[in-house]
ZADO-1210 file (C-alpha; in nm, 4 decimals, padded with zeros to 6 digits):
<atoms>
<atom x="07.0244" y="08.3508" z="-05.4883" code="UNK" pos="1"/>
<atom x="07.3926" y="08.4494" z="-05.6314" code="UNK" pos="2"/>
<atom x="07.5399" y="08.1399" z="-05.8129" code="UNK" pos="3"/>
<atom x="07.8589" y="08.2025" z="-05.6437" code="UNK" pos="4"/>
<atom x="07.8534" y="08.0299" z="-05.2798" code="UNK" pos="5"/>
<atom x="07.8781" y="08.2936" z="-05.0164" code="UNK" pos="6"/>
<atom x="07.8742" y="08.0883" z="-04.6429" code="UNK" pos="7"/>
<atom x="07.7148" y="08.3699" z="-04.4341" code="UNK" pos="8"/>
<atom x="07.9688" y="08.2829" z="-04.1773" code="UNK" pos="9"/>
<atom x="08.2569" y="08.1912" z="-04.3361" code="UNK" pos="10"/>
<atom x="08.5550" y="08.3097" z="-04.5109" code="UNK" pos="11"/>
<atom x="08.7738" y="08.0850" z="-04.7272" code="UNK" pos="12"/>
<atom x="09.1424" y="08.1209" z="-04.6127" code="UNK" pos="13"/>
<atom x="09.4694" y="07.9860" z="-04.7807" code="UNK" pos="14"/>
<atom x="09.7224" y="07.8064" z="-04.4900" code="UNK" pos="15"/>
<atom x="10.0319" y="07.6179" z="-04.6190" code="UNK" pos="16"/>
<atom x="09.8743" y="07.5585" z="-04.9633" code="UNK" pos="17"/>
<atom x="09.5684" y="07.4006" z="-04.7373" code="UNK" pos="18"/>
<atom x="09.1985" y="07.5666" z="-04.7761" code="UNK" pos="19"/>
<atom x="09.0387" y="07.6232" z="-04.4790" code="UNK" pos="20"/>
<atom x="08.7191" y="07.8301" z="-04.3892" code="UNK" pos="21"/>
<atom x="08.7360" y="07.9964" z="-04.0457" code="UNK" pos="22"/>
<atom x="08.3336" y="08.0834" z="-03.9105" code="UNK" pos="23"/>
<atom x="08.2126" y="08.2989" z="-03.6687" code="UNK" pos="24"/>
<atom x="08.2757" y="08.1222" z="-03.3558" code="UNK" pos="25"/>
<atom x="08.6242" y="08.0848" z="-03.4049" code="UNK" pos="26"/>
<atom x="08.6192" y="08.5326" z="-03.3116" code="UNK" pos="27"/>
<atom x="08.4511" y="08.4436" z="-03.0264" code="UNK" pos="28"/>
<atom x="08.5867" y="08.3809" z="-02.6481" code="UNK" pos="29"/>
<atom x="08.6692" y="07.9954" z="-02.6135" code="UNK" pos="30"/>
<atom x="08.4717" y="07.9305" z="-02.3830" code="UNK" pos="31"/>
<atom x="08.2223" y="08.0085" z="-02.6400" code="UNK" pos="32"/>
<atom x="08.3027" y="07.8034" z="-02.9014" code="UNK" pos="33"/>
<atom x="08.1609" y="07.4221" z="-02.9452" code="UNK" pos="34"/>
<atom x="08.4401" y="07.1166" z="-02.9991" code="UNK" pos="35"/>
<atom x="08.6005" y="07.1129" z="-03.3443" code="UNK" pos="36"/>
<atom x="08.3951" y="06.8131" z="-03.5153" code="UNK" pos="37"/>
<atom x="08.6342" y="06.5264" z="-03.6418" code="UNK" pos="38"/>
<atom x="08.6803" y="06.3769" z="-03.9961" code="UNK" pos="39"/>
<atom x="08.7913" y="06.0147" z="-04.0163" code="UNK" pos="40"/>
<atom x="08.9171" y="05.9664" z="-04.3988" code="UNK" pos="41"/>
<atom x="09.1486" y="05.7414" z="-04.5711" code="UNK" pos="42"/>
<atom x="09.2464" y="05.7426" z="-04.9432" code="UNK" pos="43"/>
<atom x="09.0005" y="05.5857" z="-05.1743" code="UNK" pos="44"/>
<atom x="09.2385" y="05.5776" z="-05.4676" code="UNK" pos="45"/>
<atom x="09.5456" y="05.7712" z="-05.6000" code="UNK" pos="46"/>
<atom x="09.4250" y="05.8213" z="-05.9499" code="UNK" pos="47"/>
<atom x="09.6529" y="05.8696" z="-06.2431" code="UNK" pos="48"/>
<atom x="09.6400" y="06.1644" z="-06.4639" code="UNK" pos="49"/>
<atom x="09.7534" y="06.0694" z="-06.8122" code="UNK" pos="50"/>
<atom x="09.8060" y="06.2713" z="-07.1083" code="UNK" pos="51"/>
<atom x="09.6301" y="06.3025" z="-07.3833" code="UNK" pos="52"/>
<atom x="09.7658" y="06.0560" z="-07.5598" code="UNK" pos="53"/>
<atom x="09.7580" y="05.7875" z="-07.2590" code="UNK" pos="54"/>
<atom x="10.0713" y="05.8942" z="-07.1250" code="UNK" pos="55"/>
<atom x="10.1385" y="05.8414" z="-06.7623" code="UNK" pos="56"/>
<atom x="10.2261" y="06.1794" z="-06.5681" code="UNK" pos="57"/>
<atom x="10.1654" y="06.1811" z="-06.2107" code="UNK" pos="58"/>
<atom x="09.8951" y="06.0797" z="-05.9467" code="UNK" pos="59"/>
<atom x="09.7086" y="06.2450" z="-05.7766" code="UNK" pos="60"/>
<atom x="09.5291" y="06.1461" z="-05.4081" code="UNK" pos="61"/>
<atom x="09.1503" y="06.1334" z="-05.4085" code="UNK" pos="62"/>
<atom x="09.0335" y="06.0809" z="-05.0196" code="UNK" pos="63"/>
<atom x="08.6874" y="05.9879" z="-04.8697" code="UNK" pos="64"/>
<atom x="08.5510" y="06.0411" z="-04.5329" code="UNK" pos="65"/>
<atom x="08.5098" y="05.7083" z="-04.3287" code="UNK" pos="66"/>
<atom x="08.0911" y="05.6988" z="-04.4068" code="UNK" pos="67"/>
<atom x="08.1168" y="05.7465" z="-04.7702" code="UNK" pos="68"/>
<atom x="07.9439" y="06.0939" z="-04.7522" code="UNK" pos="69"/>
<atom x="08.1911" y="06.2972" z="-04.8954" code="UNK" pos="70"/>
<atom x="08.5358" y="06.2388" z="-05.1119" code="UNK" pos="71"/>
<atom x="08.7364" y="06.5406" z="-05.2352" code="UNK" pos="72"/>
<atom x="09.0692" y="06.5841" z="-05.4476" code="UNK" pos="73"/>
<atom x="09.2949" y="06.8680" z="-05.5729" code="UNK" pos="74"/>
<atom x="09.3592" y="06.9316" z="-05.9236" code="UNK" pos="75"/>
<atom x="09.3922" y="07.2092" z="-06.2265" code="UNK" pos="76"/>
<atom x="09.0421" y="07.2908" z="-06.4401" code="UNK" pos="77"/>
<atom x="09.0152" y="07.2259" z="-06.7685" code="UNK" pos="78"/>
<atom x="08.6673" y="07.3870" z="-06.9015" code="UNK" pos="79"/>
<atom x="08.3665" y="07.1684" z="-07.0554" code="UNK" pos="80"/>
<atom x="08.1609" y="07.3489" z="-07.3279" code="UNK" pos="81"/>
<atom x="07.9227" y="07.0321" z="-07.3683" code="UNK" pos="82"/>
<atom x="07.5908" y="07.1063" z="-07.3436" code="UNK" pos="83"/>
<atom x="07.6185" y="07.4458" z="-07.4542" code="UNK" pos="84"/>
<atom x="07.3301" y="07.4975" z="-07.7839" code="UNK" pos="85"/>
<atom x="07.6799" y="07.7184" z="-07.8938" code="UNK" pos="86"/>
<atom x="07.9343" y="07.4767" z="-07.7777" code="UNK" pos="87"/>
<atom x="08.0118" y="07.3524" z="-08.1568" code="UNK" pos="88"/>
<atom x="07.9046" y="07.4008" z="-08.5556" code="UNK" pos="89"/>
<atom x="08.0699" y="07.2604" z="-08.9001" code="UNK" pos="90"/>
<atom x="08.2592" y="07.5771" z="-08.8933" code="UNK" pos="91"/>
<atom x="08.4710" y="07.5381" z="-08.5916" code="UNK" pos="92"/>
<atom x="08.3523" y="07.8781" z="-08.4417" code="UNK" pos="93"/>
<atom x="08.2017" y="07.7672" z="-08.1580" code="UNK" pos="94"/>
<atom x="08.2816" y="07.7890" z="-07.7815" code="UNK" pos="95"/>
<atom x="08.5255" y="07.4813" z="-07.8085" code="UNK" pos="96"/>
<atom x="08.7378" y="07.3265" z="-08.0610" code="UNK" pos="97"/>
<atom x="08.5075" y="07.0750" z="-08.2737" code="UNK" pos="98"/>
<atom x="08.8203" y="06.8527" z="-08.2380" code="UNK" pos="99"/>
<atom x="08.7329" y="06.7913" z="-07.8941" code="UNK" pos="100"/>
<atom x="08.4037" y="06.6820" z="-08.0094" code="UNK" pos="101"/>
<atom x="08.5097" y="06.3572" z="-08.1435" code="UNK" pos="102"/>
<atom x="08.5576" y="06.3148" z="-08.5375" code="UNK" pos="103"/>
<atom x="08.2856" y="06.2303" z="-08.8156" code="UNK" pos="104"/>
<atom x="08.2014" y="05.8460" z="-08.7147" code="UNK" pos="105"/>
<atom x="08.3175" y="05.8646" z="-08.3472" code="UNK" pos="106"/>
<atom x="08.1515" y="06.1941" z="-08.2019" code="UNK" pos="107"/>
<atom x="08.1380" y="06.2166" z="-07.7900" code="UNK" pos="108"/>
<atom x="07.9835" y="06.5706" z="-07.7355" code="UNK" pos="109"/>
<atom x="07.7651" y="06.5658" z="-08.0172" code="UNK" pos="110"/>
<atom x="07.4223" y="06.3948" z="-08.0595" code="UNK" pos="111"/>
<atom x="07.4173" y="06.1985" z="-08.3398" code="UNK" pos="112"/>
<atom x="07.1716" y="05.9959" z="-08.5432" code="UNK" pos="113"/>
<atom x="07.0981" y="05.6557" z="-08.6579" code="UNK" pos="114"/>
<atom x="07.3363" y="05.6851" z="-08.9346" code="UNK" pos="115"/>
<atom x="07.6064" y="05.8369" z="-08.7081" code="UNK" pos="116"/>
<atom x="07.5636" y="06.2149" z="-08.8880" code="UNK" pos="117"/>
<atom x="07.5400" y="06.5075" z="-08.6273" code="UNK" pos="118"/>
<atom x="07.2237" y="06.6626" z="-08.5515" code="UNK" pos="119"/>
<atom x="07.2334" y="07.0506" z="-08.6593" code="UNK" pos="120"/>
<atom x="07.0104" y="07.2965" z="-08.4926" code="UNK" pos="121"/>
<atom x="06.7077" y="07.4037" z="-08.6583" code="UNK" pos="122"/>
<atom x="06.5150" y="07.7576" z="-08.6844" code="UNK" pos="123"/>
<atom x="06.3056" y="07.7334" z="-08.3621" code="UNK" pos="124"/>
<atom x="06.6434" y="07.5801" z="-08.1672" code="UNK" pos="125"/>
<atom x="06.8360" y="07.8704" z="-07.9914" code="UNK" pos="126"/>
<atom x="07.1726" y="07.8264" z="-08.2242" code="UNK" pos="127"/>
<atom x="07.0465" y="07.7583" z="-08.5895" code="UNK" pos="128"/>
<atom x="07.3096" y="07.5522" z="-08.7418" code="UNK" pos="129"/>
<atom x="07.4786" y="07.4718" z="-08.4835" code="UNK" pos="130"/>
<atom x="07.5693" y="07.0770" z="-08.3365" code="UNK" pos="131"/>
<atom x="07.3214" y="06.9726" z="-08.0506" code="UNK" pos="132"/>
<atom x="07.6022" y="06.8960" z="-07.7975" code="UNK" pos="133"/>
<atom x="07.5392" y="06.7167" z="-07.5358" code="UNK" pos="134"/>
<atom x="07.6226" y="06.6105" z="-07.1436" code="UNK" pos="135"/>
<atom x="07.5532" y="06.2830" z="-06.9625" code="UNK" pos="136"/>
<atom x="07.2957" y="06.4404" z="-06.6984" code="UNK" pos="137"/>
<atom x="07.0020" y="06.4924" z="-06.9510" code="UNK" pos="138"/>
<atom x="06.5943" y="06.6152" z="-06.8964" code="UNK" pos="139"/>
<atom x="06.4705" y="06.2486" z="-07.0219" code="UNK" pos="140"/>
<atom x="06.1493" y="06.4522" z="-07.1143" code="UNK" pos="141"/>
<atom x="06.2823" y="06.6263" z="-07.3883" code="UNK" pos="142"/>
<atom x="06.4083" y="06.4734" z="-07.7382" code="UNK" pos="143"/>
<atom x="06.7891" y="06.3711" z="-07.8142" code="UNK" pos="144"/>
<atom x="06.7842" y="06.6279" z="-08.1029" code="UNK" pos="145"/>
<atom x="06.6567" y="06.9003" z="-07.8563" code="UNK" pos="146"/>
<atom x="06.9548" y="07.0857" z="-07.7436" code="UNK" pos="147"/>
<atom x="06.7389" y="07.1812" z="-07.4005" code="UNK" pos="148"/>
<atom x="06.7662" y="06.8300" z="-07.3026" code="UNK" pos="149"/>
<atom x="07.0988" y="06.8774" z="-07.1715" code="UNK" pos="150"/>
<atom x="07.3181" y="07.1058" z="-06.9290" code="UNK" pos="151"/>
<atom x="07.3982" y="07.3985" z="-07.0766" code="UNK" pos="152"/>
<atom x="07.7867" y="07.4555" z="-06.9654" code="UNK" pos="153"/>
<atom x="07.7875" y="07.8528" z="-07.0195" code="UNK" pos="154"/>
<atom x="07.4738" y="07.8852" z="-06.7572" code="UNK" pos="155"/>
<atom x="07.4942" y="07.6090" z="-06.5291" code="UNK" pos="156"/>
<atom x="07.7906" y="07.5288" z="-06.3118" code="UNK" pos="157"/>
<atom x="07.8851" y="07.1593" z="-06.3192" code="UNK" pos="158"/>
<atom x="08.1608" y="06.9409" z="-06.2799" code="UNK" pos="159"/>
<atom x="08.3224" y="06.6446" z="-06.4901" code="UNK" pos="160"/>
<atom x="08.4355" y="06.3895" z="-06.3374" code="UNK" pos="161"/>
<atom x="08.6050" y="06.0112" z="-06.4954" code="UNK" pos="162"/>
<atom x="08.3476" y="05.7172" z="-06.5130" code="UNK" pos="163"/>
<atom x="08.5744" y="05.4887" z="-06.2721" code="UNK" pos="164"/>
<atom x="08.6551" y="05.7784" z="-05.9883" code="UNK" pos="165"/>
<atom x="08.2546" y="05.8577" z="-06.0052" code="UNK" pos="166"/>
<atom x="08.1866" y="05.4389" z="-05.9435" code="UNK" pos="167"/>
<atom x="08.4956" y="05.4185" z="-05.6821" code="UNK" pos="168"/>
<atom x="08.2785" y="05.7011" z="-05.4709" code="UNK" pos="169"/>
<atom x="07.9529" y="05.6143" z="-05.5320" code="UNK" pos="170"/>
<atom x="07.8882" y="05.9304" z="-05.7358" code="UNK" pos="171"/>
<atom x="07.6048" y="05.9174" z="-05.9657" code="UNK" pos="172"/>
<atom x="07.4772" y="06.1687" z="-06.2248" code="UNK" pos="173"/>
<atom x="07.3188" y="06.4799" z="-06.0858" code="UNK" pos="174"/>
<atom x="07.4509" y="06.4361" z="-05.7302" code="UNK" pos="175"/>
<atom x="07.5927" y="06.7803" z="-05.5697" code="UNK" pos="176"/>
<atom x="07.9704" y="06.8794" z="-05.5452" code="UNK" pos="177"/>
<atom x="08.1423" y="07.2054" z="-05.3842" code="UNK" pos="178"/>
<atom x="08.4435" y="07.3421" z="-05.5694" code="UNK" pos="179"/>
<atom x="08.6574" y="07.6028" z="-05.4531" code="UNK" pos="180"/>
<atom x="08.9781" y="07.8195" z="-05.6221" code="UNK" pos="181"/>
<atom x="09.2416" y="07.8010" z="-05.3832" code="UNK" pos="182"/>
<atom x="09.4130" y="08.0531" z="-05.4944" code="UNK" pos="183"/>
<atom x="09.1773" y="08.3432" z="-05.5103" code="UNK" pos="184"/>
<atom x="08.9322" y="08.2264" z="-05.2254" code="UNK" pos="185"/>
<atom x="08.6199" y="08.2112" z="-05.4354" code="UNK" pos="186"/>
<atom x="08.3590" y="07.8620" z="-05.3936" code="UNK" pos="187"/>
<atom x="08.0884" y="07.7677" z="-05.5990" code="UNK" pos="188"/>
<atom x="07.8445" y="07.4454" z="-05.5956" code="UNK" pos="189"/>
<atom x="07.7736" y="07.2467" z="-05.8724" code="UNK" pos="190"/>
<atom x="07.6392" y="06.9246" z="-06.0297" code="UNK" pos="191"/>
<atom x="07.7873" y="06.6284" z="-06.1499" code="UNK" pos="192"/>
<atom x="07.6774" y="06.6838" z="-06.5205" code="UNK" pos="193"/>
<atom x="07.9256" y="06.5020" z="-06.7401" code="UNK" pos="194"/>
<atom x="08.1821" y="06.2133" z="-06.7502" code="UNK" pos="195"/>
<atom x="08.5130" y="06.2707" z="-06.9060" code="UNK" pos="196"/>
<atom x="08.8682" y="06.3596" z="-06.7476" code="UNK" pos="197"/>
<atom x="08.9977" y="06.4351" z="-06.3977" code="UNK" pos="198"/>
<atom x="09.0291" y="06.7823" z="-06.3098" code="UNK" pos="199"/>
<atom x="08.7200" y="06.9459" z="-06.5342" code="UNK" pos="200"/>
<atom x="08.4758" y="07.1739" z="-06.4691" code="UNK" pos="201"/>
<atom x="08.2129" y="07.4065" z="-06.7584" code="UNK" pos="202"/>
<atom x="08.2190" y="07.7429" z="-06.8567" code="UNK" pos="203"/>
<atom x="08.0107" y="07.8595" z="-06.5932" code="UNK" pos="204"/>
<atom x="08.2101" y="07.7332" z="-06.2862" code="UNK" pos="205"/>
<atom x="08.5158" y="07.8488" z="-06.4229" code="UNK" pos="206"/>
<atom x="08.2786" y="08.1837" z="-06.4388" code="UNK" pos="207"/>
<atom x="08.2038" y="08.1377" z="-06.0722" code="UNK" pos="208"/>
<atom x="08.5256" y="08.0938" z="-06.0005" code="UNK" pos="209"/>
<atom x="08.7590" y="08.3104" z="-06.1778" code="UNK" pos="210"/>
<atom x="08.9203" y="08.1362" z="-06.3857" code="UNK" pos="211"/>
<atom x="08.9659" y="08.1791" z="-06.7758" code="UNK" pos="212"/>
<atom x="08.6610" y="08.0432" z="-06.8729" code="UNK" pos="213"/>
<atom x="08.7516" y="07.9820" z="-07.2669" code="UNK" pos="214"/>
<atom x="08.6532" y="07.5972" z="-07.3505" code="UNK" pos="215"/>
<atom x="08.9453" y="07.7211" z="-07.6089" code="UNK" pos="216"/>
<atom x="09.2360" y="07.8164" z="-07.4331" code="UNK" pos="217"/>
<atom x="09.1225" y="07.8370" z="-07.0634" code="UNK" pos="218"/>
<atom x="09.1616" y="07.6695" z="-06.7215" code="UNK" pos="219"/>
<atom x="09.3982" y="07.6352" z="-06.4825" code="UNK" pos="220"/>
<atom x="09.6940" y="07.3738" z="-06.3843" code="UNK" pos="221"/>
<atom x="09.5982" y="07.3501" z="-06.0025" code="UNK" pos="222"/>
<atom x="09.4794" y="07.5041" z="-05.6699" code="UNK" pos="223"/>
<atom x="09.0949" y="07.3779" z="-05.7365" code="UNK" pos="224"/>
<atom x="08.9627" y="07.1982" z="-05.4660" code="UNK" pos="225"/>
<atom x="08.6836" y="06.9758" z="-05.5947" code="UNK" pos="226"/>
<atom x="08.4547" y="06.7945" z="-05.2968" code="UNK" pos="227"/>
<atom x="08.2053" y="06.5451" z="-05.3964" code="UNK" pos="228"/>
<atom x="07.8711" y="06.3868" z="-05.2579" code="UNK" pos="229"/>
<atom x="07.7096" y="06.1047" z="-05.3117" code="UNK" pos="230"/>
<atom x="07.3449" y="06.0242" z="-05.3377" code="UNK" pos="231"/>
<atom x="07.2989" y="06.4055" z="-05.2782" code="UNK" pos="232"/>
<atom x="07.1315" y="06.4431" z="-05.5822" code="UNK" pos="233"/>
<atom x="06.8043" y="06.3134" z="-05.7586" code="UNK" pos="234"/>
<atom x="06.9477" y="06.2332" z="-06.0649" code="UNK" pos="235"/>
<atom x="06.7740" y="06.5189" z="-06.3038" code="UNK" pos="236"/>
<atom x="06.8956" y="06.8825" z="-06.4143" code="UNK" pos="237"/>
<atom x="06.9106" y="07.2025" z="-06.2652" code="UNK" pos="238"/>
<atom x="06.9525" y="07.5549" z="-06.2787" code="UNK" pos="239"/>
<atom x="07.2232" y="07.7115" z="-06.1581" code="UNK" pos="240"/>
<atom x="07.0241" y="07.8832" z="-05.8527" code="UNK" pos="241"/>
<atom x="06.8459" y="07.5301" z="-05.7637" code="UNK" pos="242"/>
<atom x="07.1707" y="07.4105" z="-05.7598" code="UNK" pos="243"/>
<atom x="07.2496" y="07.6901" z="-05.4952" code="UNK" pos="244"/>
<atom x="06.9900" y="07.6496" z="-05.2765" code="UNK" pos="245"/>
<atom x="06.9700" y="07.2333" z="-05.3012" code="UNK" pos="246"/>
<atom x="07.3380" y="07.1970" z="-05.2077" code="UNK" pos="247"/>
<atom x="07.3687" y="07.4676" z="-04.9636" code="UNK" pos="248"/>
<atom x="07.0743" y="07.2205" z="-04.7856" code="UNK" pos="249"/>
<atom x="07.2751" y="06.9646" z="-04.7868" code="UNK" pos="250"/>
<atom x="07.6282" y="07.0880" z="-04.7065" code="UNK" pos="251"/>
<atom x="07.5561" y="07.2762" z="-04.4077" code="UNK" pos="252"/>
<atom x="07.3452" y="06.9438" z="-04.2931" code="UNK" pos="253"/>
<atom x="07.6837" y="06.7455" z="-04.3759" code="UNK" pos="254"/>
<atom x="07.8890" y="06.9690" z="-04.1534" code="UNK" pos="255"/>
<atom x="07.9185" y="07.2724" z="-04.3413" code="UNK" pos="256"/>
<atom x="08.2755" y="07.4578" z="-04.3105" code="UNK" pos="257"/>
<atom x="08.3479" y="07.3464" z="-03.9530" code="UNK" pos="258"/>
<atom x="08.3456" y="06.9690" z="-04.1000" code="UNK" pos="259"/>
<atom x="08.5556" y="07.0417" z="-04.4143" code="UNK" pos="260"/>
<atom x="08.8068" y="07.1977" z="-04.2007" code="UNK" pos="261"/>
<atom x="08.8412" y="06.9467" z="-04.0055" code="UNK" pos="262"/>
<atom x="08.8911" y="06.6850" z="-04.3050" code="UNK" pos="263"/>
<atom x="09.1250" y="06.8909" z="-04.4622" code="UNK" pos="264"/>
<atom x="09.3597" y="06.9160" z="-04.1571" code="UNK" pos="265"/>
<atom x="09.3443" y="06.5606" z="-04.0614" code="UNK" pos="266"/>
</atoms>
């Protein structure tokens, strides 16, 4: 199954800065055509975006439909290399900048030891001297210093989202999200793989999505819609294709396209 959504059904249209998916029955007579389900939502907080040096610069909505299922916000895409077994090294030639690593002593996407020093890669690892970075959705079976215990950003499409915002909506690591690039049309699902900042997504959803994918220089200032749900998930890692086929399940059992049209509108 492509990693890319494709609704068999549905095509992803842009109206007054608004994404909407129009389906098959909507080409059909009227008479045809079921009621439009509702969406009762109200705001469940406008969160602030800061800078990177705490900064203040504007808010931005984040809604939730009335039964908690679902809570979506618009923002830009800044890409997430963590995870990746090439995502950082002492040389600074990785996929990302080591700088947004953390520093010797305070390191965030890199697994450290007891004395605080980086774990580097060994021979059987698949980047030999490389940092073991790391994500906060991680395969408990496997050992900190393995870098297969986490989610590999440049294969597995997953979103980022604050610690607070994921509380406020009842998110939890692992649970299911569907993002979509309002400006080119093009949707892809994804896990909830890492906290960090508002608006971020890894390598392999920007892939998905077509957007600069460079942890470096990439990502986008807007026009991503990012649509969240709760207890979707069961809390483990996944490929990219059971990521497909588990939140495919559970969108179209949500309401699929007819459903997020409707909360979009209202």
């Amino acid at each position: 199954m492509s990693r890319v959504l494709a609704f068999a059904s549905a095509a992803l249209l842009l109206s007054a800065g608004v994404a909407t998916f129009r389906t098959a029955a909507q080409d059909e007579p009227a008479v045809a055509q079921q009621a439009a389900p509702s969406c009762d939502k109200s705001m469940l907080v406008n969160f602030e975006i800061s800078s990177r040096d705490g900064q203040p610069l504007r808010e931005a909505p984040v809604w939730q439909t009335s039964d908690g299922s679902a809570f979506f916000f618009q923002a830009g895409m800044t890409i997430d290399a963590d995870g990746a077994p090439n995502a950082y090294n002492p040389d600074n030639t990785g996929l990302d900048d080591l700088a947004n690593a953390g520093e010797p002593g305070h390191w965030q996407g890199i697994v450290q030891d007891e004395m605080g020093e980086p774990f580097v890669q060994g021979l059987d690892d698949p980047f030999p001297g490389y940092y073991v970075s790391c994500t906060s959705l991680v395969d408990r079976s496997r050992r900190p210093n393995d870098p297969r215990r986490y989610v590999d950003a440049s294969k597995v499409p997953y979103v980022v989202l604050p610690g607070g915002l994921a509380r406020a909506g009842g998110m939890h690591l692992g649970d299911l999200a569907l993002v979509t690039n309002q400006r080119n049309g093009a949707s892809s699902y994804a896990i909830f793989a890492d906290v960090g900042t508002f608006g971020e997504g890894s390598i392999a959803l920007a892939d998905n999505l077509g957007i600069h994918s460079d942890a470096r220089i990439g990502g986008t200032r807007g026009g991503i819609l990012y649509v969240l749900f709760p207890h979707s998930g069961d809390g483990t890692p996944h490929t990219a294709d059971e990521i497909s086929g588990l939140a495919g399940k559970h969108v179209e059992s949500w309401g699929g396209p007819a459903r997020l049209d409707a909360c979009l509108r209202n």
